[in-house]
C-alpha positions in Angstrom: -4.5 -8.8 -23.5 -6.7 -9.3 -20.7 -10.4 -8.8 -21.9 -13.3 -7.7 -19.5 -14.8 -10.6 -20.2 -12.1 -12.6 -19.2 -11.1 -10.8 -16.0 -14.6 -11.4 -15.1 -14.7 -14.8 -16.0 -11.9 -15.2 -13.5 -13.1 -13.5 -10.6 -16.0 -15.3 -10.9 -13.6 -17.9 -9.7 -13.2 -16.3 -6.2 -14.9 -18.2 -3.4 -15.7 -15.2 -0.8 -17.6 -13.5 -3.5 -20.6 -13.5 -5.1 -21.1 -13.6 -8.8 -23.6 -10.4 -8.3 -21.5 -8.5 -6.0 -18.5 -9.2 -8.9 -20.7 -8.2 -11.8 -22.3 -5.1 -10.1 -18.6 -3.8 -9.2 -17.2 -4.6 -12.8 -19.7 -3.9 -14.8 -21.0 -0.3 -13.5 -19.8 0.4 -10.2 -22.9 2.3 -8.3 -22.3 5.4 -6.3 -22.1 3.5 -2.6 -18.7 1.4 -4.3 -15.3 1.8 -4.7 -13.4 -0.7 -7.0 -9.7 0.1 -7.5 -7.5 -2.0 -9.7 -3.7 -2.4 -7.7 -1.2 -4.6 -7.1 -2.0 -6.5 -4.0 0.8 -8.9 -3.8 3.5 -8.0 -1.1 0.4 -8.3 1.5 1.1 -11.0 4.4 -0.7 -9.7 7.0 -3.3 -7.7 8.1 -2.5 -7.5 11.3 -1.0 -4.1 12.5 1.3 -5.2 14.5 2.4 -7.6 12.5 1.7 -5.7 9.2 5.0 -4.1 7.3 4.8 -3.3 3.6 3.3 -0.4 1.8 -0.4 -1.3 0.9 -0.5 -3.6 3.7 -0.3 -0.5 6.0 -2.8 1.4 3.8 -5.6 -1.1 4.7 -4.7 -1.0 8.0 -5.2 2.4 8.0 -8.7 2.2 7.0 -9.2 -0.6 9.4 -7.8 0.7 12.9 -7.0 3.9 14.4 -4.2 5.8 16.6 -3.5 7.5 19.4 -1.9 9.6 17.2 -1.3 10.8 13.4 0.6 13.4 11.1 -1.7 16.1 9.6 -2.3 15.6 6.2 -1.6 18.8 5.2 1.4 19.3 7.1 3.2 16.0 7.6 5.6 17.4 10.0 3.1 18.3 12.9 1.3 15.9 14.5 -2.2 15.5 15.5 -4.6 13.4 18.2 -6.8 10.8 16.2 -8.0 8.8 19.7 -6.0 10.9 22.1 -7.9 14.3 22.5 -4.5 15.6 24.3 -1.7 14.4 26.3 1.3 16.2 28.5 4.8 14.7 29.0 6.6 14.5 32.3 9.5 17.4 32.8 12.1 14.4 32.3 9.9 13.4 29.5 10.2 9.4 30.2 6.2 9.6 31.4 4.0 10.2 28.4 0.1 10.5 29.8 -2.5 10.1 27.0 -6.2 10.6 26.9 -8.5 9.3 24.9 -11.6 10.2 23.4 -14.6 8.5 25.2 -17.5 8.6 22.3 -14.7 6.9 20.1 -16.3 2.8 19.5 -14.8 -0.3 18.5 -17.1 -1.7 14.5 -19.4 -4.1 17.3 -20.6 -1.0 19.3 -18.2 -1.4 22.1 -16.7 1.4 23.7 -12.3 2.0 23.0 -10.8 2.2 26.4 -6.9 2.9 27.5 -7.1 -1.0 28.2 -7.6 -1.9 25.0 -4.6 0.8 23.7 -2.4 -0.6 26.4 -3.3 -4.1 25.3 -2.7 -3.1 21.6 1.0 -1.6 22.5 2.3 -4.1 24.9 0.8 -6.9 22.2 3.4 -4.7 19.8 6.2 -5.7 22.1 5.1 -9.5 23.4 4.5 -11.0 19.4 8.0 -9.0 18.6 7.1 -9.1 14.5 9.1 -7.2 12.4 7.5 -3.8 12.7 7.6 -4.4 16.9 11.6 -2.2 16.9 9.0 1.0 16.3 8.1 0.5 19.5 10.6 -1.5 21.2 13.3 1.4 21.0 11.9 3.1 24.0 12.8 0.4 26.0 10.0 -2.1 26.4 10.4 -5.3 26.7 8.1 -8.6 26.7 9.6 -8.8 30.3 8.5 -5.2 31.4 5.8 -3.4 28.9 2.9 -4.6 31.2 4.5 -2.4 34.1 5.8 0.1 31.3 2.1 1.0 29.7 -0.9 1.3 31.7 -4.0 1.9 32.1 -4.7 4.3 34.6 -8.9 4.9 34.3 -10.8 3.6 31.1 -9.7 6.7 29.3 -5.8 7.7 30.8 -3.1 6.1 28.8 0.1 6.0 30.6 4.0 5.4 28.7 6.8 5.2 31.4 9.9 5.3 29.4 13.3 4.4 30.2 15.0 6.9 28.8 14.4 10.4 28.1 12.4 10.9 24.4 11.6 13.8 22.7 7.7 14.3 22.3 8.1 14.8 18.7 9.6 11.2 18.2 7.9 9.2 20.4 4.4 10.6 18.6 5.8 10.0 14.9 6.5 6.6 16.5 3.1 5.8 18.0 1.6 7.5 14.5 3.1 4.4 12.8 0.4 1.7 11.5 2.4 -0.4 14.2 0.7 2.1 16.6 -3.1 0.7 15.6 -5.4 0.2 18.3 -6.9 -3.5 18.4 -9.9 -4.7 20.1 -8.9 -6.7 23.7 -11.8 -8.5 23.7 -12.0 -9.9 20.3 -8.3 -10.5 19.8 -8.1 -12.6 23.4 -11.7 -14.5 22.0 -9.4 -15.8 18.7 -6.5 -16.2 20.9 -4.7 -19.3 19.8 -2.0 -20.5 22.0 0.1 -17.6 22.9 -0.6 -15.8 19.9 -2.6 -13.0 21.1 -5.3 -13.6 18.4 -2.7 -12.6 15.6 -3.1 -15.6 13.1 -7.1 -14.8 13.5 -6.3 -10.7 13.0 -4.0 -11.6 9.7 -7.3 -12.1 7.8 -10.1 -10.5 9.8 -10.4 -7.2 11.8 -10.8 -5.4 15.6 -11.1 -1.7 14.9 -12.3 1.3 14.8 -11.5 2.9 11.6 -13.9 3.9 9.4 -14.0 0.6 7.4 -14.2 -3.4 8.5 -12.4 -6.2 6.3 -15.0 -8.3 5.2 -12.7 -10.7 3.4 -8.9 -11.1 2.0 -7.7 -13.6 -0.2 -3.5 -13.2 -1.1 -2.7 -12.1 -4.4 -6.9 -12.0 -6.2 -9.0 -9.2 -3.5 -9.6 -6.9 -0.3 -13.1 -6.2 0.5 -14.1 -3.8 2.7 -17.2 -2.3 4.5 -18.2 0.6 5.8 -18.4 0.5 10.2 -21.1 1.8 10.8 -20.3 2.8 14.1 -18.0 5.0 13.4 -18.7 8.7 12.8 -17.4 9.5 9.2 -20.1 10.9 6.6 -18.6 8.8 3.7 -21.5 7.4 1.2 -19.0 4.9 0.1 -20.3 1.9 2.0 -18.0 -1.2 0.3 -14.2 -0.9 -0.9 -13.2 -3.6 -3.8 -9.5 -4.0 -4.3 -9.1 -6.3 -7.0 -5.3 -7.7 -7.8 -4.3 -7.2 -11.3 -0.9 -6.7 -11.8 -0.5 -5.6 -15.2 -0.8 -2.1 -15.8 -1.7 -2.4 -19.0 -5.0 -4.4 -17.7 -5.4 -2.0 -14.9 -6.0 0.9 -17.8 -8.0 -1.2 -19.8 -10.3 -1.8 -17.1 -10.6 2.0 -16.2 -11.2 2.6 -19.6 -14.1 0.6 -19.8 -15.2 1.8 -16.7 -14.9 -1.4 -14.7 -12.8 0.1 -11.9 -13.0 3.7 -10.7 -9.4 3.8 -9.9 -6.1 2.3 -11.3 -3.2 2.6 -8.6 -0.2 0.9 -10.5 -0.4 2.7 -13.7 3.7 3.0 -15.8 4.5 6.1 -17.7 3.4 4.2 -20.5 -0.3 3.9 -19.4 -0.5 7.6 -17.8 0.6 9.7 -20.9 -2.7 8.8 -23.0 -4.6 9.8 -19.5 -2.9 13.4 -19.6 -5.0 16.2 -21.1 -8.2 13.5 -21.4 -11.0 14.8 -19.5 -12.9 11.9 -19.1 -10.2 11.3 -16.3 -8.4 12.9 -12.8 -4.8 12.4 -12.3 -3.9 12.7 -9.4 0.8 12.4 -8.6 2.4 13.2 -5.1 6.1 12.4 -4.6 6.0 10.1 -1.3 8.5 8.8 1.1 9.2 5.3 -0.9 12.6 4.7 -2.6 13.8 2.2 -4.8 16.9 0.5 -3.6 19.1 -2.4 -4.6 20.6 -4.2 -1.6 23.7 -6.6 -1.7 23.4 -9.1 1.0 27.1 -8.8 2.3 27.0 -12.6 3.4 28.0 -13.4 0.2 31.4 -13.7 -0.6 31.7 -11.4 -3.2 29.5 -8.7 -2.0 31.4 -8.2 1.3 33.9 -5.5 0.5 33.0 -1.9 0.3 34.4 -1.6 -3.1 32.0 -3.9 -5.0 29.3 -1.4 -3.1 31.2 1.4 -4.5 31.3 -0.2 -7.7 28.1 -1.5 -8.4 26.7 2.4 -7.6 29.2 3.9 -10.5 27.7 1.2 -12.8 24.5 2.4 -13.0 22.9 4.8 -15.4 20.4 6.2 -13.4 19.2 9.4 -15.6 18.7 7.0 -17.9 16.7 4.6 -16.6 14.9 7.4 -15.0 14.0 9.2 -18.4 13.8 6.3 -20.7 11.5 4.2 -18.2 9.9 5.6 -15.4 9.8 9.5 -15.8 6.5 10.2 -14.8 6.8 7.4 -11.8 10.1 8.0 -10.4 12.6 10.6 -10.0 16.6 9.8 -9.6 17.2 10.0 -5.2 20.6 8.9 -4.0 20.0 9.1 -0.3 17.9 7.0 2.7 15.7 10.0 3.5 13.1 10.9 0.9 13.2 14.2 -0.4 10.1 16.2 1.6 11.6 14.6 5.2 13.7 16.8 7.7 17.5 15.9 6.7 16.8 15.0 3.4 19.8 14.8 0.7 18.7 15.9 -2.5 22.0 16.3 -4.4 23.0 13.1 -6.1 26.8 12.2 -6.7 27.0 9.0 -8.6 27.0 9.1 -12.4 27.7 6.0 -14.3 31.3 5.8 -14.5 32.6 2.2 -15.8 35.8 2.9 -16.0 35.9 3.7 -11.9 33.6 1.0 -11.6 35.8 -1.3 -13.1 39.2 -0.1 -11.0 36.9 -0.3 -7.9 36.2 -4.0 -8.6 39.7 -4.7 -9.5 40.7 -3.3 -6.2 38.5 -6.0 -4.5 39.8 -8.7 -6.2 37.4 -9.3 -9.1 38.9 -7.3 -12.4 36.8 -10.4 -14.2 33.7 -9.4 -12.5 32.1 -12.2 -11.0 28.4 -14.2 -11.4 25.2 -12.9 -8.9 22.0 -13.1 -8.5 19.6 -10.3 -8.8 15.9 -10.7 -7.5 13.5 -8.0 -8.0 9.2 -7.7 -7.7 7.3 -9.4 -10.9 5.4 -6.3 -11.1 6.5 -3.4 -13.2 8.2 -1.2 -13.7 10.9 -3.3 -11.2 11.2 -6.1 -14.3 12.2 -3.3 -17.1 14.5 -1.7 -14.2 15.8 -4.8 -13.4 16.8 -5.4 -17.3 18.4 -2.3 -17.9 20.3 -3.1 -14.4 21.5 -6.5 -15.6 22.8 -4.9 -19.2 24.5 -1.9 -17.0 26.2 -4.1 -14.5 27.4 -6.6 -17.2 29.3 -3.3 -18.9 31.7 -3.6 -15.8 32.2 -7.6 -15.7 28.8 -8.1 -13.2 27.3 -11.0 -14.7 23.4 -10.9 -13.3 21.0 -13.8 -13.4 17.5 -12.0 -12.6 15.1 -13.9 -10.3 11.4 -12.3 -10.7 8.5 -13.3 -8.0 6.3 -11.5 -5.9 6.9 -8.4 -4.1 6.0 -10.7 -0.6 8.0 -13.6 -2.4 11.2 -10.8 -2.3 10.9 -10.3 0.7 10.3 -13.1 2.4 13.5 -14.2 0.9 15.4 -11.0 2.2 14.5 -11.2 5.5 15.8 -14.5 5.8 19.0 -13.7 4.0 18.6 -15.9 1.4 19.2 -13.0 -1.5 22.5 -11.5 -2.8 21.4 -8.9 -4.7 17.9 -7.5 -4.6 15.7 -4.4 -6.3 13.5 -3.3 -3.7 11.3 -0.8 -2.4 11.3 0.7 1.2 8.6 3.1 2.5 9.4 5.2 5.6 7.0 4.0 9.2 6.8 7.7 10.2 8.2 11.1 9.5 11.0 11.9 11.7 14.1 11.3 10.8 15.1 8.0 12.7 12.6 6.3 10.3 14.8 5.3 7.8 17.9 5.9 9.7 17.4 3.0 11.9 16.1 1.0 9.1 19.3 1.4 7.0 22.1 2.4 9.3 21.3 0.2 13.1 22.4 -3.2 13.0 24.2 -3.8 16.7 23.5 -8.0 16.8 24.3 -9.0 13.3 23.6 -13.1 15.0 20.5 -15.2 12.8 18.3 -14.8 16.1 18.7 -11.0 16.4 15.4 -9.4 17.7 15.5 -6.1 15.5 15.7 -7.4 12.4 16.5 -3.9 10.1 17.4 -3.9 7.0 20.8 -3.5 8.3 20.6 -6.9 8.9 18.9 -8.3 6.7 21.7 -8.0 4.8 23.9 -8.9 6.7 25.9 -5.8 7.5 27.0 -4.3 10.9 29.0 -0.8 11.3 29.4 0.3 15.1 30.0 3.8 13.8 26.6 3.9 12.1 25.0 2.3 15.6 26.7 5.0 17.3 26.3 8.4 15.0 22.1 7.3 14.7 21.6 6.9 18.9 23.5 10.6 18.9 21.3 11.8 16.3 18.0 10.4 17.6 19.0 11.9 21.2 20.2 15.2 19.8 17.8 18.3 21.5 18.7 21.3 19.5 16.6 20.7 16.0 20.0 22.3 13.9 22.6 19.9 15.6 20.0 17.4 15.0 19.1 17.9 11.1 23.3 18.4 10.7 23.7 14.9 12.4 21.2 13.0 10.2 23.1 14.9 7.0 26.7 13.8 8.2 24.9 10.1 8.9 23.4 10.3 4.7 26.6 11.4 3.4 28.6 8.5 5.0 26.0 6.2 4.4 26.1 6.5 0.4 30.1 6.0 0.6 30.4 3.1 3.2 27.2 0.8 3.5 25.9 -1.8 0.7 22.8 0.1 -0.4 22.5 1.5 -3.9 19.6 4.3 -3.5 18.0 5.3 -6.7 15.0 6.7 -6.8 12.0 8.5 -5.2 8.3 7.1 -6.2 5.7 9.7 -7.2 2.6 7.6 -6.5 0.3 8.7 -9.1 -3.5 7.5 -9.1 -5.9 7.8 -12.1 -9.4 7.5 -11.7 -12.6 8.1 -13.7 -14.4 11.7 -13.8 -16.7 11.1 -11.3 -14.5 10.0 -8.4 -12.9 13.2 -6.5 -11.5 13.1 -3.1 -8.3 10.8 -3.5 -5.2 11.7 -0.8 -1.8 11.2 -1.0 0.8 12.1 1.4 4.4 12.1 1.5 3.6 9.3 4.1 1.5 7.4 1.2 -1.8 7.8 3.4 -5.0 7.4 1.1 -8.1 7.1 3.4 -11.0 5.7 1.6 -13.6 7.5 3.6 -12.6 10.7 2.0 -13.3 9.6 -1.8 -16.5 11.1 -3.2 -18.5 9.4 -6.3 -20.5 11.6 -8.4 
């Protein structure tokens, strides 16, 4: 068990802090501080446009700000953050944006269109995995600097090369990817060609409501309040502190060492319900839990093992027995609470049509595989109950636990084979996830959009083809009835086994109101209150 004297004596350990900034957050957090415990470790980067997991993103958000963003309370519409308005060309291929002139960057220095042009054709010229947001409307390195202008310190021009509709390019630009950086700063830590990005990974150029005063992988976020930017919040330092048992995580609450535990199993939550002493606070969000076969490998290359290996599994089960106030059972790519969304779920564990479905692809004595999957829970109890399941049908599972940025370092270089996963949606429409799972048109090892399509290795031009119809579709029905048809082919014909649907649930001590969650899995800081 890990004691508070303990975890203390170990953070003491941390060379960006101070021993009295550590004991005054862990031993009786004042009203002016926020100290969550979470689990930190699938962070490599925080820079935005570089930035692609979960709580990567969320710090971002805090950091830097949008032309753009979804309303909270109505994820579907979307709102200006920077841009005051904007109108769109008839054709609409010219989007014209203007920004807010009183917004200012943390040093005091006024946001202008150059620094949002900068920001978006930086997006296209480092090309990091997030970039394809972007890239779809047809920017290249070659031509984004003629593409997206500046036309006056505050006019923000998009020339497209194809028609968009409004709706999709916004939900695009409303992506983290779509973060407005600092020119100035970012050219100043410039090194080589890089555009300041190894300098941004661990520092920041916003002008979000908070500034990273220090990041250290896997142990702590810190961040302060910017000053110079206009929210009333009387939190003034954020404290994310790595712990990535949940068991520690309650513990800590408990004692009062941490105002909020993020990564908190069934397990820990059902002691919190009914107890006053503490808010909980569930939203179901747009993150699924996936396990992906990396089709490069021999004997996860034929659509029947797919089949199989998604009639193996006992997903009520593992749902009810494991995860049931965490999770709920989801068998589709779009999260339930998106347009499209597929809320039915056909596969029930079947062995014996599991077992005639491997026979059929040549393995009717199963066959050995590796299965990685995050260290954290719940994914290493998930991951067990996977490895018994699969084994009922001759799958013979060798489970490889690391860190969630460990996992997926390793899938997006191809090295898995099989692989329990989680996948969060970039923005709300649609073509989030449908790109994500279904697009895969240059399946080579130096393909620029890198989805995770290809990460694993699979490439269906009929999938290519259905999502460009879909994602240029006008009439909103045809549209919604495309992205069903693409779901509903998807779960019979590509290697993804979808299982389930997070419900993000935070608990916090009495005193601290104010926490957000959207189906988007937005949580700005700004808006927590401490009694």
């Amino acid at each position: 068990m890990v004691t508070r004297r303990r975890f203390l004596a170990g953070c003491s350990a941390v060379p960006f802090l101070s021993y009295l900034s550590l004991n005054s957050a862990f031993a009786a957090t004042p009203p002016s501080m926020l100290v969550m415990a979470m689990q930190l470790d699938n962070m490599t980067s925080l820079d935005p446009a570089e930035s692609f997991e979960a709580i990567g993103s969320e710090i971002c958000g805090n950091l830097y700000q949008r032309l753009v963003m979804p309303n909270p309370a109505k994820p579907d519409e979307v709102k200006g953050e920077l841009a005051k308005s904007w109108e769109v060309s008839s054709d609409s291929k010219i989007f014209t944006f203007h920004l807010d002139p009183s917004v200012k960057f943390s040093d005091g220095s006024p946001l202008t269109a150059e620094d949002a042009a900068f920001s978006l054709q930086r997006v296209v010229k480092l090309d990091k995995s997030p970039a394809f947001i972007i890239n779809q409307f047809g920017f290249t390195k070659e031509n984004v600097e003629q593409k997206i202008v500046a036309k006056d310190a505050h006019t923000l021009v998009l020339n497209l090369s194809e028609p968009a509709a409004e709706t999709f390019l916004l939900y695009c630009l409303s992506a983290p990817v779509g973060s407005i950086v600092q020119k100035k700063t970012a050219l100043a830590n410039q090194a080589g060609d890089d555009q300041g990005n190894a300098w941004i990974k661990q520092h920041s150029a916003g002008s979000g409501p908070f500034t990273l005063r220090a990041w250290k992988a896997s142990e702590s976020v810190i961040l302060e309040k910017n000053e110079n930017h206009p929210s009333q919040s009387l939190i003034k330092r954020v404290i994310a502190k790595h712990i990535i048992d949940p068991s520690a995580q309650l513990l800590m609450l408990q004692k009062g060492d941490v105002d909020i535990a993020r990564n908190l199993t069934t397990e820990q939550l059902k002691p919190l319900q009914g107890d006053n002493n503490f808010h909980v606070v569930g939203q179901e969000v747009g993150t699924l839990t996936l396990m992906s076969c990396n089709t490069t490998n021999e004997h996860l290359a034929k659509p029947q093992v797919w089949q199989a290996l998604k009639w193996a599994i006992d997903y009520d089960s593992i749902q009810k027995n494991i995860i049931p106030l965490t999770h709920k059972v989801h068998q589709s790519f779009l999260p339930a609470g998106f347009p499209a969304a597929l809320n039915d779920n056909p596969f029930k564990k079947d062995v014996a049509k599991a077992k005639a479905l491997l026979a059929e692809a040549g393995y009717a004595d199963g066959f050995d595989i590796t299965l990685d999957h995050y260290s954290a829970q719940p994914f290493p109890d998930i991951a067990q109950a996977l490895q018994t399941q699969l084994a009922e049908v001759g799958i013979r599972a060798s489970l490889i636990a690391s860190e969630n940025r460990q996992v997926l370092t390793k899938m997006r270089a191809r090295q898995h084979q099989l692989a329990v996963t989680s996948w969060g949606a970039d923005y709300f429409d649609p073509n989030s996830n449908t790109e994500a799972f279904c697009v895969n048109t240059d399946n080579s090892t130096n393909a620029r959009n890198r989805t995770l399509a290809w990460r694993c290795g699979w490439s269906d031009e009929a999938f290519n083809k259905m999502t460009v119809a879909a994602l240029h579709e006008t009439d909103a029905a045809k549209r919604i009835a495309l992205y069903e048809n693409i779901q509903q082919e998807h779960r019979e014909k590509s290697p993804f086994i979808m299982m389930f649907q997070s419900v993000t649930t935070y608990a916090s001590t009495k005193n601290v109101t104010g926490m957000r969650i959207s189906v988007l899995n937005d949580n700005p800081y700004e808006q927590v209150k401490k009694a």
